[in-house]
Every structure is written in C-alpha cells, then in structure tokens.
C-alpha positions as CSV (number, residue, x, y, z in Angstrom):
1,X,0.0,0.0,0.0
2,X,3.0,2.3,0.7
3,X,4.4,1.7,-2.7
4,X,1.3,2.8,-4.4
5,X,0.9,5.9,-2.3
6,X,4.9,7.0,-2.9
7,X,3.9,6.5,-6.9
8,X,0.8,8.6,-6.5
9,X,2.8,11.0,-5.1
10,X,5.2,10.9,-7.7
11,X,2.3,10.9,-10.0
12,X,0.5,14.5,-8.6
13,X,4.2,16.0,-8.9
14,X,4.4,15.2,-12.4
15,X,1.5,16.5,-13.2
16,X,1.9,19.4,-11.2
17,X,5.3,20.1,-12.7
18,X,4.0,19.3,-16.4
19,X,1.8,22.4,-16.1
20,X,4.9,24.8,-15.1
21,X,7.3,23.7,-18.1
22,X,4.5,23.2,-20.5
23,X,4.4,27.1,-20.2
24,X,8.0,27.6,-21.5
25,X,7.9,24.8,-24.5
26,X,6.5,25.9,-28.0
27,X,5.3,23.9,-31.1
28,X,6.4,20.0,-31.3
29,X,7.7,20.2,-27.2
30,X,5.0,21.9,-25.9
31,X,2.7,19.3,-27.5
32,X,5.3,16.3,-26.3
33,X,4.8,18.1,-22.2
34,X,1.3,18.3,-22.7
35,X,0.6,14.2,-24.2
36,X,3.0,13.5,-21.3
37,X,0.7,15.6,-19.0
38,X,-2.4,14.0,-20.3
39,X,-0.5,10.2,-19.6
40,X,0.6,11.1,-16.1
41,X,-3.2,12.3,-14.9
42,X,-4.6,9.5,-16.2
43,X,-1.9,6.9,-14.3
44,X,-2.6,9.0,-11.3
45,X,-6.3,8.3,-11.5
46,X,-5.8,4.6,-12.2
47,X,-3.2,4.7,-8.9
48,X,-6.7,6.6,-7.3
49,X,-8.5,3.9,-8.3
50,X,-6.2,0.8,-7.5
51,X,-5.8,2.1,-4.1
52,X,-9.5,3.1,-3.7
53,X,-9.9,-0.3,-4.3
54,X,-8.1,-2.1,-1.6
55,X,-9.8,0.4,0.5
56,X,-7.0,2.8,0.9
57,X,-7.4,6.6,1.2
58,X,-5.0,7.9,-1.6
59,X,-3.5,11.1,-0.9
60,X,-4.7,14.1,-2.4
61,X,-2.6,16.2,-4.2
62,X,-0.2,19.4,-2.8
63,X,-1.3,22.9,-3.3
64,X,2.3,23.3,-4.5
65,X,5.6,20.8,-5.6
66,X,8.9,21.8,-4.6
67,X,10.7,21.2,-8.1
68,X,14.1,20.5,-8.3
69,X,14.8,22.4,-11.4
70,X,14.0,26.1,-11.7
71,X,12.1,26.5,-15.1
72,X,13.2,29.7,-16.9
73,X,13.5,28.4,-20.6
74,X,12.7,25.7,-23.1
75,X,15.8,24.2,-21.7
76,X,15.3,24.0,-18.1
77,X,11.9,22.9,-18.7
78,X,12.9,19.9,-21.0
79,X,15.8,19.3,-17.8
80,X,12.7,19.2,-15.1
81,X,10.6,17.0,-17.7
82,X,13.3,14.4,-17.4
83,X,14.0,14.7,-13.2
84,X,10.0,14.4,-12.7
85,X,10.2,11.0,-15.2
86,X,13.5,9.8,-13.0
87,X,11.9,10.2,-9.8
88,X,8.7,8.4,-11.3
89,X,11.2,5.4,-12.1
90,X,12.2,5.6,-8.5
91,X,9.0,5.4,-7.3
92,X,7.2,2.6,-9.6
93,X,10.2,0.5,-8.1
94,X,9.0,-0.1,-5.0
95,X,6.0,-1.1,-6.6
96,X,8.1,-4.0,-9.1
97,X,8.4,-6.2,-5.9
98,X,4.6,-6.6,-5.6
99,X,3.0,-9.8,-5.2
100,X,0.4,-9.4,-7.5
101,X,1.5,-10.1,-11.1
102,X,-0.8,-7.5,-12.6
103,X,1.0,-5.1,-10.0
104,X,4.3,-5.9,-11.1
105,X,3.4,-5.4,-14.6
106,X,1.8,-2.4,-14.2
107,X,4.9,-0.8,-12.5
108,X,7.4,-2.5,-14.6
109,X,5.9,-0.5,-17.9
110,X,5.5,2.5,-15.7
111,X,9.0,2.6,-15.3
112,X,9.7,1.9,-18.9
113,X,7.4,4.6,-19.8
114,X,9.0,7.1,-17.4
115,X,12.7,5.9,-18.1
116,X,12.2,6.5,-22.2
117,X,10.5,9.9,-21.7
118,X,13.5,11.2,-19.3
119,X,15.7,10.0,-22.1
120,X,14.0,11.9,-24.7
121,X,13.5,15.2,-22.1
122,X,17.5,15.0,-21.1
123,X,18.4,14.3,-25.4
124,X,16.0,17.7,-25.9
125,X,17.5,19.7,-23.1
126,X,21.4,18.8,-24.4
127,X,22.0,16.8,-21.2
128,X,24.1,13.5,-21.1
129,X,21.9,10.0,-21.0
130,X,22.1,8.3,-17.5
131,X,24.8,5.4,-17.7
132,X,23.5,2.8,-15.4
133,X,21.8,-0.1,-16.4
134,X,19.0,0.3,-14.1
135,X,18.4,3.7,-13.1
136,X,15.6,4.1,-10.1
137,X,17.3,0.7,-8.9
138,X,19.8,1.5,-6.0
139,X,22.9,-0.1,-6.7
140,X,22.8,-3.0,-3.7
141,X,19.7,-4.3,-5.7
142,X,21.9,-5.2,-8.5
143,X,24.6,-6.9,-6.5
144,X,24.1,-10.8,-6.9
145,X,23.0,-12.3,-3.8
146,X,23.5,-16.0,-2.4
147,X,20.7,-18.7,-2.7
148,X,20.0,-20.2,0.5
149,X,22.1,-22.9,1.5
150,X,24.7,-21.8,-1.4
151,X,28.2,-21.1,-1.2
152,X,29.9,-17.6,-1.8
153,X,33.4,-17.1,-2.7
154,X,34.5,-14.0,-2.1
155,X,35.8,-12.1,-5.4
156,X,34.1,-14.3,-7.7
C-alpha cells in the first residue's frame, strides 16, 4: 500500500510540474509536455483507483511541488521533464516487488514509460543519458545475492 501511495505522489508531482514547463515549450515540445501531461493524470487516477480499491485513502494532491529544477527556458523545462520522469522510475520501483502479477506489470511499464520519456526530455535539453543499467534501482539491488544454502566465494 506504501508503494502505491509514494507513486501517487510521484504521479501528482508530475502532473503538477508538467503544467509549469508546459508554459515555456512551443510547437512539437509543448505538444510532447502536454501528451505527457495527459498520460501522467490518467496513471494517477488509475493509482486513485487501484488504491481506492483495496480500500485505501489515496492522498490528495499538494497545493504546491517543490521542483528540483528552476524552469526559466525551453531548456530548463525539458531538464525538469526528465527529473520528474526519474523520480517516477524511482517510485514505480518499490511497486516491481509486488505480489500481484498484474501489479508488477503495471509498475514494470510504468517505469519503462518514465525511463524512455527522461531520455527523450534530457536528449532535448542537451543533457548526457544516464549510464546505469537500471536507473531508479539502488545499486545494492543489483549486487548478486547468495541462494539459500549456497556457497559464496569472495571475489568471484
């Protein structure tokens, strides 16, 4: 249930911060922010109703998101696109353990989703691509871990 709050949260910041860069994009990006807008209110309303549906109370929305990029051109507005997308791969992570299948699924193309928009958003903004195979995961989930019951050699 925690899981699918922190990516409803992520989800209301996206949108929030879609509305303040869509206001510095023109033509082709502004129409990219705004599809990308459209996609993130509706996967916060399915999170809405997932949640509402286990009989959760999803939280609402703040009156204001702290961004983490200050928007003041076409640039810095493509640079916040892509941290609101990376912190949405972050969140849909904890939500890639889930037990439910359909759960897993769902959060394993919500990260793919999230992952290929940043990519495009940094490539518009002139940024460098992330170089980890992974990104969201943190790096001790990547490190191989023993079986039970099996042997580890150190340095192999």
């Amino acid at each position: 249930m925690n899981a699918l709050q922190d990516a409803l949260r992520a989800e209301h910041a996206a949108v929030y911060g879609y509305g303040v860069l869509g206001a510095r994009l023109r033509g082709p990006l502004q129409q990219t922010a705004k599809t990308h807008w459209d996609a993130h209110r509706l996967q916060r309303d399915d999170l809405v109703a997932r949640l509402t549906g286990q009989g959760a109370r999803p939280e609402a929305a703040a009156p204001v998101y702290r961004l983490p990029v200050k928007v003041t051109s076409a640039r810095t507005a493509a640079e916040l696109a892509a941290a609101l997308e990376q912190d949405l791969v972050g969140a849909y992570v904890g939500l890639a353990g889930a037990t439910d299948p359909a759960l897993r699924s769902f959060a394993a193309h919500a990260m793919q989703r999230a992952m290929i928009r940043s990519v495009r958003w940094l490539s518009s903004a002139g940024r460098p691509l992330p170089g980890e195979a992974f990104p969201g995961l943190p790096q001790s989930a990547l490190s191989p871990k023993a079986a039970p019951g099996e042997r580890v050699t150190p340095g192999t």
